[in-house]
C-alpha positions as CSV (number, residue, x, y, z in Angstrom):
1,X,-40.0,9.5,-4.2
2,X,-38.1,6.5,-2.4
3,X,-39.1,3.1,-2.2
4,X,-40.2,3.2,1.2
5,X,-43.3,2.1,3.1
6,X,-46.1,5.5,3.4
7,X,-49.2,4.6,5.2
8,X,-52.3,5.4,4.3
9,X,-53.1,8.6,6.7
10,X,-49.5,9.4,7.0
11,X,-49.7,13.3,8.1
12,X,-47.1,15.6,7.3
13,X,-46.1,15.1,10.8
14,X,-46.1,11.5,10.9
15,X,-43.9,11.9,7.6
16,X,-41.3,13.7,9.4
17,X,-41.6,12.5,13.0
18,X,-42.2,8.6,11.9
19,X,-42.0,7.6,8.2
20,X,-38.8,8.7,7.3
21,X,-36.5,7.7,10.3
22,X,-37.6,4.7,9.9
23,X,-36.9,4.4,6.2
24,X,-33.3,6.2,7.2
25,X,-32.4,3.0,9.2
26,X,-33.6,0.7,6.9
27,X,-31.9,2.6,3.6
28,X,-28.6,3.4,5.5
29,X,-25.8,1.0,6.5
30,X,-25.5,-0.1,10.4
31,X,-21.8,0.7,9.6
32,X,-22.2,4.1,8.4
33,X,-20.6,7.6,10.1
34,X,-21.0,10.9,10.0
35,X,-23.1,13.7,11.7
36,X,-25.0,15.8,9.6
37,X,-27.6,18.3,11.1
38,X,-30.9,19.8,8.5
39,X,-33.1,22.0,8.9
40,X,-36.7,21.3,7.7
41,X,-39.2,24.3,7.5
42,X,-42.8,23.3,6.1
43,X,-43.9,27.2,6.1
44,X,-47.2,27.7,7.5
45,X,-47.2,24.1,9.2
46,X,-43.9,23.5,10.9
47,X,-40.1,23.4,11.3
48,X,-38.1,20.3,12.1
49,X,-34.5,19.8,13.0
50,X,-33.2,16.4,11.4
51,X,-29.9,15.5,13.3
52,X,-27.9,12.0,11.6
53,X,-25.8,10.2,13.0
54,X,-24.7,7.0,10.9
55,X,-27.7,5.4,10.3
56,X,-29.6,6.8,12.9
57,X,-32.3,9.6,12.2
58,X,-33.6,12.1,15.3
59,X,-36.3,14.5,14.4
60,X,-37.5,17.2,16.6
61,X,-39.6,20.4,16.4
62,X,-38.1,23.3,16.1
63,X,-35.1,24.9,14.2
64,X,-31.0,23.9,15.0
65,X,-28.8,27.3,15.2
66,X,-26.0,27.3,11.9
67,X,-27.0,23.7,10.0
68,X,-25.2,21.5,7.7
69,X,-28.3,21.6,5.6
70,X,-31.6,23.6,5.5
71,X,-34.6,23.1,3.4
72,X,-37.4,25.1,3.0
73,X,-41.0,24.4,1.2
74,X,-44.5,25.8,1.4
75,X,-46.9,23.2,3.4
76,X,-49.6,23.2,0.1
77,X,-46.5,22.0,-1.9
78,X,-45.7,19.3,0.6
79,X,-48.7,18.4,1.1
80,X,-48.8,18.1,-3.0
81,X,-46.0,15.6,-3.0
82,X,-47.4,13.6,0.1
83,X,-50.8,12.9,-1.5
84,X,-49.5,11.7,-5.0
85,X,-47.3,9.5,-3.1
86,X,-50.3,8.2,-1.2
87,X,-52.3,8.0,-4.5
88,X,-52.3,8.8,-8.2
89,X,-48.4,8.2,-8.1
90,X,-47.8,10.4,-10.9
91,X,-44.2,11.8,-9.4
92,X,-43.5,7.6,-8.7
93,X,-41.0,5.7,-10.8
94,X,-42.5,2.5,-12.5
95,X,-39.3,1.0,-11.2
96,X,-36.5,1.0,-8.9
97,X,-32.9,0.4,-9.2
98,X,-31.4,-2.8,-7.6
99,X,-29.3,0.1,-5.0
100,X,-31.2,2.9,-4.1
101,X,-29.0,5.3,-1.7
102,X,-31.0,7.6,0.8
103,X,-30.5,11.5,0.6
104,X,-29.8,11.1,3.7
105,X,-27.2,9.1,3.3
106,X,-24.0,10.6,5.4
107,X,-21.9,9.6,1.9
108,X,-23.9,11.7,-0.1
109,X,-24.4,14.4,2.9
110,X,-20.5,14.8,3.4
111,X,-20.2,15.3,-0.5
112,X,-23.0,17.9,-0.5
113,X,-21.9,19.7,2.3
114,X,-19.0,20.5,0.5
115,X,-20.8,23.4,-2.1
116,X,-21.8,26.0,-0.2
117,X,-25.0,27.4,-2.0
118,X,-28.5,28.7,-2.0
119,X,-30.4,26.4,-4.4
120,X,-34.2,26.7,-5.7
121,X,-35.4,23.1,-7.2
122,X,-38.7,23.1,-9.0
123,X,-40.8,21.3,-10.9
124,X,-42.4,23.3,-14.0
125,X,-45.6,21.2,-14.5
126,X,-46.8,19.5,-11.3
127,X,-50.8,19.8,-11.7
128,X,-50.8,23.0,-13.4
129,X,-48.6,24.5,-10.9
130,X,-44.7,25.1,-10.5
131,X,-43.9,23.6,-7.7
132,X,-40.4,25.1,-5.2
133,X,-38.2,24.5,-2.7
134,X,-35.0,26.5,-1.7
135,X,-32.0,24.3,0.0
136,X,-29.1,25.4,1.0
137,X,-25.6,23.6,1.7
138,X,-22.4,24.2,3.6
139,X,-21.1,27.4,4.5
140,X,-24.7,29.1,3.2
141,X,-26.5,26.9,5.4
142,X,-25.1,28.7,8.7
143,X,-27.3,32.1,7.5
144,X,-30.6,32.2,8.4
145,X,-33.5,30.4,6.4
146,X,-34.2,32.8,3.3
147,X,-35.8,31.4,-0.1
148,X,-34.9,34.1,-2.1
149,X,-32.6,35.3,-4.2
150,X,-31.2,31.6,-4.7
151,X,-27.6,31.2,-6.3
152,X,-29.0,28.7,-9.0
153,X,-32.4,28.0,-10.0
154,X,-33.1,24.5,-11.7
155,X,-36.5,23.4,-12.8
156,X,-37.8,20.2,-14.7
157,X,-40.4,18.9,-15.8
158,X,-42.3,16.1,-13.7
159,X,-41.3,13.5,-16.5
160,X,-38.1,14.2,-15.9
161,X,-37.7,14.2,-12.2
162,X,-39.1,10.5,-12.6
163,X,-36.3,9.5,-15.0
164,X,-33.8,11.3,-12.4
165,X,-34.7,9.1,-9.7
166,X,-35.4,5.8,-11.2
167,X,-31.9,5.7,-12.4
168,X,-32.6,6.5,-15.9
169,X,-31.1,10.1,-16.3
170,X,-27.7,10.9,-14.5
171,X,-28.1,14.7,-13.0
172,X,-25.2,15.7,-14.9
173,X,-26.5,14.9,-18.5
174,X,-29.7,16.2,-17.3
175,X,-27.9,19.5,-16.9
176,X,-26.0,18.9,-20.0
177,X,-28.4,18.0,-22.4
178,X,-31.1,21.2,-21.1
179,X,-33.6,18.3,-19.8
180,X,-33.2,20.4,-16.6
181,X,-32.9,24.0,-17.5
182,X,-30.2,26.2,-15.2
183,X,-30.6,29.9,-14.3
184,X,-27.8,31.4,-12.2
185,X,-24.5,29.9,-11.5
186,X,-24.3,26.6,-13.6
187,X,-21.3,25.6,-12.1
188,X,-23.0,25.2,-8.4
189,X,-25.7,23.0,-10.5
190,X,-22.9,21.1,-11.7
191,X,-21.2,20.3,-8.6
192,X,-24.3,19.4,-7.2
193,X,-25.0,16.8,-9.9
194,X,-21.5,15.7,-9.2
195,X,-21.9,15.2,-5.6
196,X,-24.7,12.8,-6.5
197,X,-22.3,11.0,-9.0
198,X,-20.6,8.2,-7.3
199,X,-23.8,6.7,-5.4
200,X,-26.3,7.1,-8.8
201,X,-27.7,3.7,-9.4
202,X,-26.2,1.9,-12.2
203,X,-28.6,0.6,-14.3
């Protein structure tokens, strides 16, 4: 969740193709470099190829050959995270940080791109249900899309993933401290969370 503008009847295709380009250029510095390319597959719905440059966001249909990034997520689990962003709210902050830096932010991007892993993120408690999705960075991002087998697995609760991004909980004492718990190699999780480091919002 990111404090940007979703309207009502926003489609997971209007998400991709509309909402968040525009919330790239308005997050992102006119100043900002780098070209990053992801990969976005909504299984059963659709895959989109996110190219940045700087502060500029390009989204098209279909999948880029050997990615920076790729990201994969079943559409009933997208669509899960859509509508309580359109509604109940229950995955939303109460409040934001003063600076809140996109993901998609080519400082962050160049720092992730750096760990080359196959990571599964999930939430442990998200309406009854765990809720996944596989990512993977740098040099495992060139294979092709595959969720499993992941080379870390790191789930939360949904309490916890609000405290992560309203500033409250720095990934790395998250790890630390078992609030997120770490199956695999914990020393990808951890340069993960370090990645992140530098641009976390200070509180």
């Amino acid at each position: 969740m990111l404090p940007i503008d979703v309207p009502p009847g926003t489609t997971l295709e209007s998400l991709f193709l509309d909402v968040l380009p525009k919330a790239h250029a308005q997050m992102v510095p006119k100043d900002a470099t780098g070209r990053f390319v992801a990969v976005q597959e909504v299984t059963g719905f659709a895959t989109y190829t996110l190219e940045i440059r700087g502060n500029d966001l390009k989204v098209t249909e279909g999948a880029a050959d050997k990615p920076d990034f790729w990201v994969t997520v079943a559409e009933a689990h997208a669509q899960m995270f859509l509508d309580d962003w359109m509604g109940p709210r229950k995955l939303a902050p109460k409040s934001f940080p003063k600076e809140v830096i996109a993901i998609s932010d080519p400082r962050i991007l160049k720092r992730l791109a750096m760990v080359s892993a196959k990571a599964e993120l999930a939430l442990v408690d998200l309406d009854g249900e765990r809720v996944r999705l596989v990512a993977a960075s740098g040099a495992a991002a060139k294979k092709p899309i595959d969720p499993d087998d992941p080379d870390v697995v790191l789930e939360a609760t949904a309490d916890t993933f609000v405290r992560l991004v309203e500033g409250t909980l720095p990934p790395e004492d998250a790890i630390a401290d078992g609030k997120v718990t770490v199956r695999g190699k914990k020393l990808l999780a951890m340069q993960y969370a370090l990645a992140f480091a530098p641009f976390y919002p200070k509180r």
